[in-house]
C-alpha positions in Angstrom: 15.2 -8.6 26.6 15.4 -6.0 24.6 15.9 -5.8 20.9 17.4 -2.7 19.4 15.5 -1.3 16.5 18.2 -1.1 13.0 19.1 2.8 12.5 17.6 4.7 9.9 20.0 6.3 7.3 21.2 9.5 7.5 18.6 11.4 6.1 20.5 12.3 2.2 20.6 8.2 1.7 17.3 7.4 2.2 13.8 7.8 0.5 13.0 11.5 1.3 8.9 12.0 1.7 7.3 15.4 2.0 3.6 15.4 3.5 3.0 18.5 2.0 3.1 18.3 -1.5 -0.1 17.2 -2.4 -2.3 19.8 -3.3 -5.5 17.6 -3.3 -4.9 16.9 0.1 -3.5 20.2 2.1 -3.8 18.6 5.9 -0.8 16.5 4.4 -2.6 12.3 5.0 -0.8 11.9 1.2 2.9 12.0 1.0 5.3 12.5 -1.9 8.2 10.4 -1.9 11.4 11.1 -3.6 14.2 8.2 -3.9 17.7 9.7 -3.8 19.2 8.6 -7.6 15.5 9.5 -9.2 15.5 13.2 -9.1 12.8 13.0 -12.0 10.5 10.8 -10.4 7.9 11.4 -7.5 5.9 8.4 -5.9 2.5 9.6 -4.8 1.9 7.6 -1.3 -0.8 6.8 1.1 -0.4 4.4 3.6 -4.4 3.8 4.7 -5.9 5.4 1.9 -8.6 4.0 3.8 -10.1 1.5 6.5 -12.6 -0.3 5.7 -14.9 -4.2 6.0 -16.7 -6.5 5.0 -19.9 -4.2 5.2 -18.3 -0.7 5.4 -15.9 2.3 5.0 -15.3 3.4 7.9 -12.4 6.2 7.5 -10.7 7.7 4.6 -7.6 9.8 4.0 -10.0 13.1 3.7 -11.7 12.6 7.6 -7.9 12.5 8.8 -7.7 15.7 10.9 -4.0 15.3 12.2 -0.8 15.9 10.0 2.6 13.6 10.1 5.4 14.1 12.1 9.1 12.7 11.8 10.8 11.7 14.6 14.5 12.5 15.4 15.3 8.5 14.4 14.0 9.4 10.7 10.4 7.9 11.4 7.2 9.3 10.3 4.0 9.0 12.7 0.3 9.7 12.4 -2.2 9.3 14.7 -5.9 9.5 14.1 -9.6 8.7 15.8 -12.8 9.1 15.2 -14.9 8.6 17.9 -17.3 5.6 18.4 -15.5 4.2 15.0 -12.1 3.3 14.5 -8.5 4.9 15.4 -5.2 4.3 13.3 -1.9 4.9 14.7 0.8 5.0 11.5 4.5 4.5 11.5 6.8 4.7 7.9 10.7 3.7 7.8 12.0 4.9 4.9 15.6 3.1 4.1 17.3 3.9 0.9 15.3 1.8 -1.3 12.4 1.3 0.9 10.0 2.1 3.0 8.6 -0.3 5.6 5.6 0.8 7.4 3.0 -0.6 10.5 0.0 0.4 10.6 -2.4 -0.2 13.9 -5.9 -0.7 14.0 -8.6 -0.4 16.7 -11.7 -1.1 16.9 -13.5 1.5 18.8 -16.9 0.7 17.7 -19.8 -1.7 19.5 -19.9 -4.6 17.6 -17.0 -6.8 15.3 -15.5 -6.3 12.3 -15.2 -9.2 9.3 -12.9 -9.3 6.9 -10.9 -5.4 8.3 -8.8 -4.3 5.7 -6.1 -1.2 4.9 -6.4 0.6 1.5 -2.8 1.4 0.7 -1.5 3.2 -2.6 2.0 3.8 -4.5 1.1 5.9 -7.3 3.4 5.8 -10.3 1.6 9.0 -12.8 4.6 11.2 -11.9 7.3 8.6 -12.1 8.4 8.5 -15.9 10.7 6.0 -15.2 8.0 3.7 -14.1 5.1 4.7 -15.3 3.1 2.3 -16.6 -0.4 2.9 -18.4 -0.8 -0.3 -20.3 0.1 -2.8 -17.8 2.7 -4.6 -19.9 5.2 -4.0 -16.7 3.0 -4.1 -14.0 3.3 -7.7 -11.9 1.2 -9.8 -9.6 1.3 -13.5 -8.5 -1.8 -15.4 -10.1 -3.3 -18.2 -9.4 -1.8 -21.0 -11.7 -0.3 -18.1 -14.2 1.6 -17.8 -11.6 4.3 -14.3 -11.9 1.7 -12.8 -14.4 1.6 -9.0 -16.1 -1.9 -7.3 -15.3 -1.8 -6.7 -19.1 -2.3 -10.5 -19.2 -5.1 -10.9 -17.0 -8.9 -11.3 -16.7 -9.9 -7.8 -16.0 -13.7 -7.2 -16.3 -14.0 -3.8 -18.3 -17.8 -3.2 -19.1 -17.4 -0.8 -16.2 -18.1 2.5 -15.7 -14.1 3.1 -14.9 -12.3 0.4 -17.1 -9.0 1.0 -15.7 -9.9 0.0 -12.1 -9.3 -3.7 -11.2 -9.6 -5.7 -8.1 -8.1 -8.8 -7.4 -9.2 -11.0 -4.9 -6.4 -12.9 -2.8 -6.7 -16.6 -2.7 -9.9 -17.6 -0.6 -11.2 -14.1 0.4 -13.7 -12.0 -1.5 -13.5 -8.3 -2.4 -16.0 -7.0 -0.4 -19.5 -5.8 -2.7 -20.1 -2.3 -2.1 -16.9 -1.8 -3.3 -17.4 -2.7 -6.7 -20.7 -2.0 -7.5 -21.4 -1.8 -11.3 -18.6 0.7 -12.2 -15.0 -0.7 -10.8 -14.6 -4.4 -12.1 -13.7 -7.8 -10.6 -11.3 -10.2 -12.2 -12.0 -13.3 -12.2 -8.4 -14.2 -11.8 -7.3 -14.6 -7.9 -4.1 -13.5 -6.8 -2.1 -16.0 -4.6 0.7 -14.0 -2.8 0.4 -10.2 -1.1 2.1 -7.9 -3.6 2.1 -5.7 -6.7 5.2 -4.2 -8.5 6.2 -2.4 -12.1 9.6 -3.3 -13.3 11.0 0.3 -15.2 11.3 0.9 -19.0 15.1 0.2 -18.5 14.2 -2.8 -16.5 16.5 -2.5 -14.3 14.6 -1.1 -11.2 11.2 -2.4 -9.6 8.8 0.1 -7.4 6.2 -2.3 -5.8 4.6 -2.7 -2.6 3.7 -5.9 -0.3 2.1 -6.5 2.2 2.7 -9.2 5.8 -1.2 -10.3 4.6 -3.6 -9.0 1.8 -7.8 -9.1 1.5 -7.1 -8.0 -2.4 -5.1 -6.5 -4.8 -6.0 -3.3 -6.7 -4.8 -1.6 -9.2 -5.7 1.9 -11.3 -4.0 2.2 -14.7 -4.9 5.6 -15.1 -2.8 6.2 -12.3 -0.2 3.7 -12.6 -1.1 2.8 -8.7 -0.9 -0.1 -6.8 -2.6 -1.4 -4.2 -1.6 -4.0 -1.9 -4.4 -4.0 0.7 -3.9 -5.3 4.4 -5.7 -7.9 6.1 -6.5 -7.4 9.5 -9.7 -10.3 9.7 -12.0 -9.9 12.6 -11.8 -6.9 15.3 -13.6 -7.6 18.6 -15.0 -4.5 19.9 -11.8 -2.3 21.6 -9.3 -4.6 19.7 -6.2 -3.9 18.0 -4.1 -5.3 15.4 -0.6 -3.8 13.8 -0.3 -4.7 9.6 2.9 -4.5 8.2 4.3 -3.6 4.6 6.5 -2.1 2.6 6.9 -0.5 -0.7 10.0 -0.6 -2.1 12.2 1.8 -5.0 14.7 -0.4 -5.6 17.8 -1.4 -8.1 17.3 -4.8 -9.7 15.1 -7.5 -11.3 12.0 -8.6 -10.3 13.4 -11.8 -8.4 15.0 -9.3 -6.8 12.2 -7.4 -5.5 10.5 -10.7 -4.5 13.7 -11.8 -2.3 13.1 -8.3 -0.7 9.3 -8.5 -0.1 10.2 -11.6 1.2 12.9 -10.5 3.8 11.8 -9.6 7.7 10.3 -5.9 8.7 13.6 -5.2 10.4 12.7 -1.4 10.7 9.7 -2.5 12.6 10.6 -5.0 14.5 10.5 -3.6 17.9 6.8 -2.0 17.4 
C-alpha cells in the first residue's frame, strides 16, 4: 500500500533556498536559506559538505559537478558520482520552519567502507539573530552534563584553528586524519544526534539533527554546526539513505528537541 507523501507549502510559507548565492561555490552544491519572518537573516547550508570514512575523504562539495533542481512538489534534488568511488543522490523538504532532508549513499568502490559518514553544515555568520561566536547559546547533549552549552565544554584549543571542535558521539571515534594537530578533539562525548543555537531574544532555535550521528562538529568562527550522519559499513555496490533535518523554528529549546524528535514525515515515502 501506498503511503502519500505530506504536501509541501506553498512556496511564500516555507523556508525559501537559493543554490546560487554562494559566491565561493558558483556550480550552486551550497545553498542559502531564507526563513519567511527573518528577512535579515541568511543560513549558509550544505547538506554533504562531504563524504567521507574511517580511512578517507572520498568527495567534497567542490568535486560536485551537477547543480540542484526543485521539483514541482517544492523538493530540491542533487545527484552526483564519481566513478569507481562513491555516488550521492540528495533530497531537501523545506516546510516553514524546517527542512528535512535524505541523503543516499553508494558505495561504488571495490572494497567496504567503516564507520561512512555525511559532513553536513548550518552556518549561522550571516544570521544576526543567531549568531553566535562565543558559544554561550550554542547546545549539544553531553555525556553526564547532559543539555550542555559548547561554551561549557572540554574543547582542546592548542590547535592550529582553536575555534574548530569535534565531538565524538557516544561509542564511536572521530576518525584521525581528520584532526590531525590543528582541529581539536574534546574530550567530552556527545550522547544524542544534534546541535542547535537558541537566538539573542531566546525565543527561536536554528539547529540541526540528525536519524544517527559518527560526531558532532562545530566552527565558532562561523557559527556552524555540524550534525554528521552515520551510515556504518558499505559493502561494495551498497546503499544506505540518512535522514535529518535542520530546523528555523519559533520556541524554546524543549521545543526544538520535541521537533528533532518527531518522524521525517516529508520523507517518508523515499
Amino acid at each position: 500500500m501506498h503511503t502519500p507523501t505530506p504536501s509541501v507549502p506553498p512556496a511564500a510559507d516555507r523556508i525559501r533556498l537559493d543554490p546560487n548565492a554562494d559566491s565561493a561555490y558558483p556550480k550552486g552544491f551550497i545553498l542559502h536559506a531564507y526563513a519567511p519572518d527573518l528577512p535579515d537573516d541568511v543560513f549558509r547550508l550544505c547538506i554533504a559538505e562531504w563524504i567521507g570514512t574511517r580511512t578517507e575523504q572520498l568527495a567534497q562539495g567542490s568535486d560536485v559537478n551537477t547543480r540542484w533542481h526543485e521539483d514541482e512538489d517544492g523538493r530540491w534534488r542533487l545527484e552526483w558520482s564519481a566513478e569507481g568511488k562513491c555516488a550521492m543522490a540528495l533530497t531537501l523538504a523545506p516546510s516553514t520552519d524546517a527542512i528535512e532532508f535524505a541523503i543516499q549513499v553508494t558505495n561504488l568502490g571495490g572494497r567496504p567502507w567503516d564507520d561512512t559518514f555525511a559532513f553536513n553544515c548550518l552556518a549561522c555568520q550571516y544570521a544576526p539573530t543567531f549568531c553566535d561566536v562565543e558559544m554561550r547559546r550554542t547546545f549539544a547533549h553531553i555525556g553526564r552534563k547532559g543539555l550542555c552549552r559548547l561554551a561549557d565544554t572540554v574543547r582542546v584549543t592548542n590547535t592550529q584553528r582553536p575555534l574548530m571542535q569535534f565531538y565524538p558521539m557516544e561509542g564511536k571515534a572521530v576518525p584521525a586524519y581528520l584532526r590531525g594537530d590543528w582541529i581539536g578533539c574534546s574530550s567530552d562525548v556527545a550522547t544524542r544526534p544534534f546541535m542547535a543555537i537558541v537566538s539573542k531574544a531566546g525565543d527561536r532555535v536554528a539547529g540541526m539533527t540528525a536519524d544517527s550521528a559518527l560526531f558532532l562538529f562545530n566552527n565558532a568562527d562561523y557559527s556552524c554546526m555540524h550534525v554528521n550522519n552515520d551510515a556504518g559499513r558499505l559493502e561494495p555496490g551498497q546503499s544506505r539513505t540518512l535522514r535529518g533535518r535542520m530546523c528555523i523554528m519559533q520556541g524554546t529549546l524543549n521545543d526544538f528537541l520535541r521537533r528533532a524528535a518527531a518522524p521525517y514525515a516529508a520523507m517518508e515515502a523515499l
